[in-house]
C-alpha positions in Angstrom: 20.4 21.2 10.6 23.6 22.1 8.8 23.8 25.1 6.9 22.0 25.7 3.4 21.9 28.1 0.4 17.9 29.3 0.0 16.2 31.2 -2.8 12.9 33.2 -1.8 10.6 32.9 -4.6 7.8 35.7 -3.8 6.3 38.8 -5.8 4.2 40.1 -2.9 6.8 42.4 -1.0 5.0 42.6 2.3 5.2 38.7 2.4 8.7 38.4 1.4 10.0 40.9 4.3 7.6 38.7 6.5 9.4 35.3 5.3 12.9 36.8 5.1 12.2 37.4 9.0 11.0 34.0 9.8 14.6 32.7 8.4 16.3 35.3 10.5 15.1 34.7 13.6 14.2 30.7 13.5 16.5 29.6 10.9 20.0 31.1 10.8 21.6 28.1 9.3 19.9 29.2 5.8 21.8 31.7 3.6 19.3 33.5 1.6 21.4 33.9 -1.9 18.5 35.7 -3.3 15.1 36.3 -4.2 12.7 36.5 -7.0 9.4 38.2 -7.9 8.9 36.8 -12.0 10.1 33.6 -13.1 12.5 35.4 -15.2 14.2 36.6 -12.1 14.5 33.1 -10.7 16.4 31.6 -13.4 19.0 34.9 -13.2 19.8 34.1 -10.0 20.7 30.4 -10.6 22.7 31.0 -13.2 25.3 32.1 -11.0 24.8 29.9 -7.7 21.8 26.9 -7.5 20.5 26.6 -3.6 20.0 24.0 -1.4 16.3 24.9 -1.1 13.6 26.9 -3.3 10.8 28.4 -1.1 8.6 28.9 -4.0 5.0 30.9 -4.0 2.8 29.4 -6.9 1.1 32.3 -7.5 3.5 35.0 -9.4 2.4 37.8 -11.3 -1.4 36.6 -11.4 -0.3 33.2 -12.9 -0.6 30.0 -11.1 1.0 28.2 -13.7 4.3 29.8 -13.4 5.1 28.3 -10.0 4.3 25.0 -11.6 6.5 25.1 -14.2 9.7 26.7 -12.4 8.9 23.4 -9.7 9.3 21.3 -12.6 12.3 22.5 -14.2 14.5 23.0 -11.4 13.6 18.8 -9.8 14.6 18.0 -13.6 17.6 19.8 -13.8 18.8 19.7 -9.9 16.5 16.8 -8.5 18.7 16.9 -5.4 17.4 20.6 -4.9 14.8 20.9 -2.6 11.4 22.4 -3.4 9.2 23.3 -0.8 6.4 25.4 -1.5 4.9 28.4 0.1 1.3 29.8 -0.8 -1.7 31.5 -0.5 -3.7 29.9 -2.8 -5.8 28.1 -0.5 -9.0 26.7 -2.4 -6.9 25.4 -5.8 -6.6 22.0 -4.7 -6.1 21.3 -8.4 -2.9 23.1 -8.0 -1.5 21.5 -5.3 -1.7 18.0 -7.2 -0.2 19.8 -10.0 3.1 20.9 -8.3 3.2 17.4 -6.2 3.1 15.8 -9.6 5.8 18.2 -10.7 8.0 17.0 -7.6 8.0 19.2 -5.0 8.8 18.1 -1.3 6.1 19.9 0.3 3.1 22.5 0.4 3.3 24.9 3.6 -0.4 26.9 2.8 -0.7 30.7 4.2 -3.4 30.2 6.8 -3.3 29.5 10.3 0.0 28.1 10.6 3.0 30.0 8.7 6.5 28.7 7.8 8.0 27.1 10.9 11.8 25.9 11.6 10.5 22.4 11.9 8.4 22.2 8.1 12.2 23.7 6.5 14.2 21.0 9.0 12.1 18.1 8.2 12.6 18.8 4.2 16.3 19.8 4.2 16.6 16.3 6.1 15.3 14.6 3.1 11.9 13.8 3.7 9.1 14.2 1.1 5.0 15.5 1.6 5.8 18.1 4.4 2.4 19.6 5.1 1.4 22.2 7.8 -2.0 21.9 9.8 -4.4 23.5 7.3 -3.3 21.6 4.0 -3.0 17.9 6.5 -7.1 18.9 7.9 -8.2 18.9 3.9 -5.8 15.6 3.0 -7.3 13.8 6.1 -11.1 15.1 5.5 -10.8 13.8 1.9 -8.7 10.2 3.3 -11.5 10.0 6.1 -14.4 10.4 3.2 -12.4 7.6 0.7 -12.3 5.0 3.5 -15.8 5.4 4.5 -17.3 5.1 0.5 -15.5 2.0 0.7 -16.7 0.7 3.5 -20.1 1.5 2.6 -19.2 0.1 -1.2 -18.2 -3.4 0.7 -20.5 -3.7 2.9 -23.8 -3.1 0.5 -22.0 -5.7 -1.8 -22.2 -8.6 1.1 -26.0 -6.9 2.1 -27.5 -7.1 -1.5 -25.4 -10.5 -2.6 -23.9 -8.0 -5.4 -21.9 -10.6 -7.2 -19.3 -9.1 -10.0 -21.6 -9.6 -12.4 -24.4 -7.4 -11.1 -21.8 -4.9 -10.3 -20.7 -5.0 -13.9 -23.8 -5.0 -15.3 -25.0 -2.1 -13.4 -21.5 -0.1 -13.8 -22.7 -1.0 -17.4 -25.7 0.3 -17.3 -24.7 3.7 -15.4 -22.5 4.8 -18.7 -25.4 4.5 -20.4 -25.1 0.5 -21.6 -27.8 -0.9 -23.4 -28.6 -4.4 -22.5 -27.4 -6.0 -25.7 -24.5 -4.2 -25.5 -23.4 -5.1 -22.4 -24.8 -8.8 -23.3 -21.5 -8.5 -26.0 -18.8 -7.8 -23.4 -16.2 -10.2 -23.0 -16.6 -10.8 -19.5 -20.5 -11.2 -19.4 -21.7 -14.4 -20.1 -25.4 -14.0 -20.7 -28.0 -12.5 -23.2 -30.5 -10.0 -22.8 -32.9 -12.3 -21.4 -30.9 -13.2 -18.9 -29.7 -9.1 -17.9 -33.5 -8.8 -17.8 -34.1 -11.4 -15.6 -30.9 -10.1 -13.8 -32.3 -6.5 -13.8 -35.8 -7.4 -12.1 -33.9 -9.5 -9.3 -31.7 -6.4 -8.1 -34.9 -4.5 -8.7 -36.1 -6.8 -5.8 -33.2 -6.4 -3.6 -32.5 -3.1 -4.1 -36.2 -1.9 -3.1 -37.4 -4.8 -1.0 -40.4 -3.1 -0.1 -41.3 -1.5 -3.4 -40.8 1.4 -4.9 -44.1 2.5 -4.6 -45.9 0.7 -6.7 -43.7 2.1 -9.6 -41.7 0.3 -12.0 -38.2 0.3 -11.4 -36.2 0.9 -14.6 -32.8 1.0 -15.6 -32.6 4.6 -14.4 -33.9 4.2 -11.3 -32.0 0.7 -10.6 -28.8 2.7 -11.6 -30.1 5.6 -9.1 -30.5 3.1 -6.3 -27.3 1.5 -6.7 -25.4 5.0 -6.4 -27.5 5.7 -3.2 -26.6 2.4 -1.3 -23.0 2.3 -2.7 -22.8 0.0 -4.6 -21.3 1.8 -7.5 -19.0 4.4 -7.3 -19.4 7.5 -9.1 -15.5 8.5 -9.3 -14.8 4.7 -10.8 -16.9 4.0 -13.5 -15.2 2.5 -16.4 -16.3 0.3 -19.3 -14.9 -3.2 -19.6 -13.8 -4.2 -23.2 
């Protein structure tokens, strides 16, 4: 690793003496040319020398914005500057898709794990979504969870001969569709009779053995259809 200019963004001053030491000890190719508590602070230090590398905590002065923002403005003014951040907050995984949308190389969480030679290494050599341990556990939990809805969502469609047309006329039906309006989309060629007739066959399918000798409405078809996986809560959109 060749040498490099850092600033130390970080208003907690028992955690910046902790990560000052870490780039002392592990990583004496980084210069530390400063370091900030307020983005106000920040933006007076760059005036006179812009670094290599911004370790930047989100959280700053009880905002979590503020660590957003300064990500933002610095990859649009010096996009060859790299941004890696370093943070506490945990739990706002709302955040961290915030501040990868706003261009950062990497998220390095405070738990577990802390800032390691190899996470500054592997984004001064130019690669992009550095994680440590605790933040790579929650991305593969979620990536493990994705694949298996869809591999439940494809193989329900083969079990219950969903064709696209049941699956759009339940998706339909689930954002609260009625039949005739769904019978008026572009891509679904049949009248009400026909969704009705349509309706009672997945009605069959769906609950093969009855549903108790209860009628199965629209509700309850809808219901069904979430339960087996055949529609997807987080995509339901309405066709023109």
């Amino acid at each position: 690793m060749e040498n490099f200019k850092v600033i130390i963004v970080e208003d907690v001053p028992l955690e910046l003496k902790g990560t000052e030491s870490i780039f002392q000890k592990d990583i004496p190719e980084a210069e530390i040319i400063g370091t900030a508590d307020s983005e106000k602070a920040f933006w007076q230090i760059v005036k006179n020398c812009w670094p290599d590398l911004i370790l930047l905590d989100l959280g700053l002065g009880g905002s979590t914005t503020i660590g957003v923002e300064i990500c933002r403005a610095a990859k649009e003014s010096h996009p060859e500057c790299k941004v890696l951040i370093f943070t506490g907050e945990i739990l706002n995984e709302k955040l961290w898709v915030d501040v990868l949308d706003a261009g950062c190389d990497g998220i390095i969480l405070k738990s577990g794990e802390m800032l390691t030679r190899s996470d500054v290494a592997s984004v001064m050599s130019g690669k992009r979504l550095v994680f440590n341990q605790p933040i790579l556990e929650k991305i593969v939990s979620r990536f493990k969870r994705t694949v298996g809805k869809q591999i439940m969502r494809d193989e329900s469609l083969v079990d219950y001969e969903i064709d696209e047309y049941d699956e759009r006329f339940l998706r339909h039906l689930a954002l609260g569709y009625t039949k005739d309006q769904i019978s008026q989309l572009r891509g679904m060629p049949f009248g009400v009779k026909s969704l009705e007739k349509r309706q009672n066959e997945l009605a069959k399918r769906f609950f093969p053995d009855g549903n108790g000798n209860i009628g199965v409405n629209a509700t309850r078809l809808v219901t069904r259809a979430f339960e087996l996986g055949v529609l997807d809560i987080d995509n339901l959109h309405a066709d023109e």
